[in-house]
C-alpha positions, 0 to 999 in steps of 0.5 A: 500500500502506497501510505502517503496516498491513504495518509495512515487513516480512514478518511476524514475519521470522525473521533481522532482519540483525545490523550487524557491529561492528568490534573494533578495540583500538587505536582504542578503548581509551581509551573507557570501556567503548566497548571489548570488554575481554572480546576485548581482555583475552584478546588481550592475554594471549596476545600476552604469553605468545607474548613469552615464548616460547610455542608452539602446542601445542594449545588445552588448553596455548594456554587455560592460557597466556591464561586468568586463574584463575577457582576461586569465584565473586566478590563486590562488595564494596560491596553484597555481591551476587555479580558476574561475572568481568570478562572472561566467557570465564574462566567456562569453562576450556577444559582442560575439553573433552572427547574427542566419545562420538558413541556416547552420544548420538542425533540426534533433528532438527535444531532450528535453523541456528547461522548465525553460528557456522557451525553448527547446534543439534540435538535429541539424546537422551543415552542414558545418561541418557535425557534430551533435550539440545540440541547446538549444533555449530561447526566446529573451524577457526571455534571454535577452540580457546580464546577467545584462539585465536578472537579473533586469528583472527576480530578483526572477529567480534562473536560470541564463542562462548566467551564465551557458554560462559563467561557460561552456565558462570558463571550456572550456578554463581551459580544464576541460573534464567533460563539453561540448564544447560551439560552440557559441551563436546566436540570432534571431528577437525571440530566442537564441541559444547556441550550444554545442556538442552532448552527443551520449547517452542522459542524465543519467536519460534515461541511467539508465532506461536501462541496466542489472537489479540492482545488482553486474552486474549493480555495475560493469556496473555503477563503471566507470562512476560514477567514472568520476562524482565524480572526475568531480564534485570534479575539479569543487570544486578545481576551486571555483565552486558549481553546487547546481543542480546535479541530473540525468538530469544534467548529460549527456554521450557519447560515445567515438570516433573511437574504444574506446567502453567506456562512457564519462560523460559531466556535465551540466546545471551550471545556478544555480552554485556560487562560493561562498561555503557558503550559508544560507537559500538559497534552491537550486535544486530538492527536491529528492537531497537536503541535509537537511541542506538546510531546516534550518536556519544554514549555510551550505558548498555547497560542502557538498551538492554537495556530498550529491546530488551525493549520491542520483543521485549514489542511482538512477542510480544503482537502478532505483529508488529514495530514497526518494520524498522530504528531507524537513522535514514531506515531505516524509515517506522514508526519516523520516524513514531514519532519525530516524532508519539509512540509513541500517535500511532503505535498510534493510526495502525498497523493490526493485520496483515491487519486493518482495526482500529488496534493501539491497540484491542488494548491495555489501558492500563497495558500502552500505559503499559510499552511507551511508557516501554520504547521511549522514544526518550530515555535519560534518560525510558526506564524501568528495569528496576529494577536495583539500580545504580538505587536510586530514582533512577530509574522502573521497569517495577515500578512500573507496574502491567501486569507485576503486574496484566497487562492487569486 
């Protein structure tokens, strides 16, 4: 079998594995930024309230006693931009969850399975308000019942499911326009239920199994909405934020309403996301989108792997294919080859699938130039996605010319 004509795995496989990471306050704490402050901050405050003699008395008491006051949104006061909360499940007080109104809402189908969260997504119909919704649903004994609550209970998870409601509650407020709208959340004797706004078109990996075959047409067809991934992903830097799990399925689209025929990209999914930039032996996310520097033993800048995730989740979209099945090293032929020939030497060598022609032959050159500095495999040399922490210290993917251009 020719392995650069299959690249190492079915195309386009839904679920590439997740590496677990082990949340471990104790060993990590003395690393700048290596340690999840998010769980960290939240355990921490309710050990404390537990040493002052509180009970469990239900999530809505157990959320007062650990979560810190979050009323307005915060500035930097150096720049004046706005920041997120440092600990994002303080976007979300849990005191806000509300009594499940089964009668108000209609299942429409099941969109998605929730595997991580024990759960589903489901398409329902508000009927009140006539409007389609998505519903992700979760087991009460696996949510539980505030952020404190899920982490004592689940201290090795490195999805947290408040935290994702939090981070979504504070873009919401910050009118962020690359999130969906967190519509509420709702509990049951069984389940919870978080409600956001529909994303018409499905995620990104189901877009892009459609469409134009790959080349120039795909390129132009792909510009505008990689465009708005790239600036979104680049404003949630500015607020402090790093989504550490972008990939195909972390990223929805929908059509505009009334007569605006374009798509509009929604991010999702921050339940891995930090605002600290600086990590360390801390491995996050799909195996296919992990920047090497992951599998050392160095620090690394969460911002960098950002970009490095949106090179490969670019890579996908406007081939069809991954690039690779793994960048841990000796974990796939693909990116060794990469490692030591060159990402061109690569697309010079890699076959498009179920085609005889190279993959080269179906890029213009200026998207070869963004793609090549997104997935460069050293830090220092991979582009930015021009976040102003930056300044002109740094190249950008704007200062290329595809994401103004595409493929012209």
């Amino acid at each position: 079998m020719d392995y650069f004509a299959f690249g190492g795995k079915p195309f386009l496989s839904r679920f590439p594995p997740h590496i677990p990471g082990i949340f471990n306050p104790q060993d990590q704490a003395q690393q700048e930024g290596g340690v999840d402050t998010n769980a960290l901050q939240a355990l921490q405050a309710f050990q404390k309230a537990q040493g002052a003699g509180a009970k469990k008395e239900g999530y809505a008491a157990r959320a007062a006693s650990s979560r810190p006051a979050y009323d307005d949104l915060d500035v930097d006061d150096d720049d004046g931009f706005v920041k997120a909360p440092r600990a994002l499940h303080q976007g979300y007080d849990a005191n806000e969850v509300s009594q499940w109104p089964s009668s108000r809402f209609e299942v429409i189908r099941k969109l998605q399975d929730a595997t991580r969260n024990r759960g589903q997504v489901v398409l329902m119909k508000n009927k009140d308000e006539n409007r389609l919704v998505a519903v992700k649903i979760m087991p009460n004994r696996w949510v539980g019942t505030s952020h404190s609550d899920f982490v004592i209970e689940h201290p090795s998870e490195t999805e947290l499911p408040w935290q994702d409601v939090g981070c979504v509650r504070f873009l919401n407020n910050a009118k962020y326009p690359y999130a969906c709208e967190l519509l509420g959340v709702y509990r049951d004797e069984e389940h919870t239920y978080v409600v956001t706004t529909f994303a018409t078109e499905g995620d990104l990996f189901s877009w892009c199994e459609g469409g134009v075959a790959p080349g120039r047409e795909r390129e132009l067809a792909v510009q505008p909405i990689a465009r708005q991934i790239m600036e979104g992903v680049q404003q949630l830097h500015d607020f402090g934020i790093v989504h550490r799990d972008l990939s195909l399925e972390n990223v929805l689209i929908s059509a505009a309403e009334g007569a605006d025929p374009s798509l509009q990209i929604k991010i999702i999914d921050f339940s891995m996301a930090s605002t600290a930039r600086i990590f360390r032996n801390c491995i996050r996310g799909k195996a296919s989108y992990q920047a090497p520097e992951l599998h050392s033993d160095q620090e690394y800048d969460a911002y960098l792997t950002d970009a490095f995730s949106l090179g490969v989740t670019l890579y996908a979209v406007l081939l069809k294919d991954y690039p690779w099945l793994s960048t841990r090293p000796g974990g796939c032929k693909c990116f060794e080859y990469v490692r030591k020939h060159g990402f061109r030497a690569y697309l010079q060598k890699r076959k498009l699938r179920n085609s005889s022609q190279r993959v080269v032959e179906f890029m213009s050159e200026p998207l070869v130039c963004l793609l090549e500095g997104l997935l460069s495999f050293e830090p220092s040399e991979r582009l930015t996605l021009g976040e102003r922490k930056w300044g002109n210290s740094r190249r950008s993917i704007w200062d290329l010319t595809w994401l103004h251009q595409g493929s012209i």
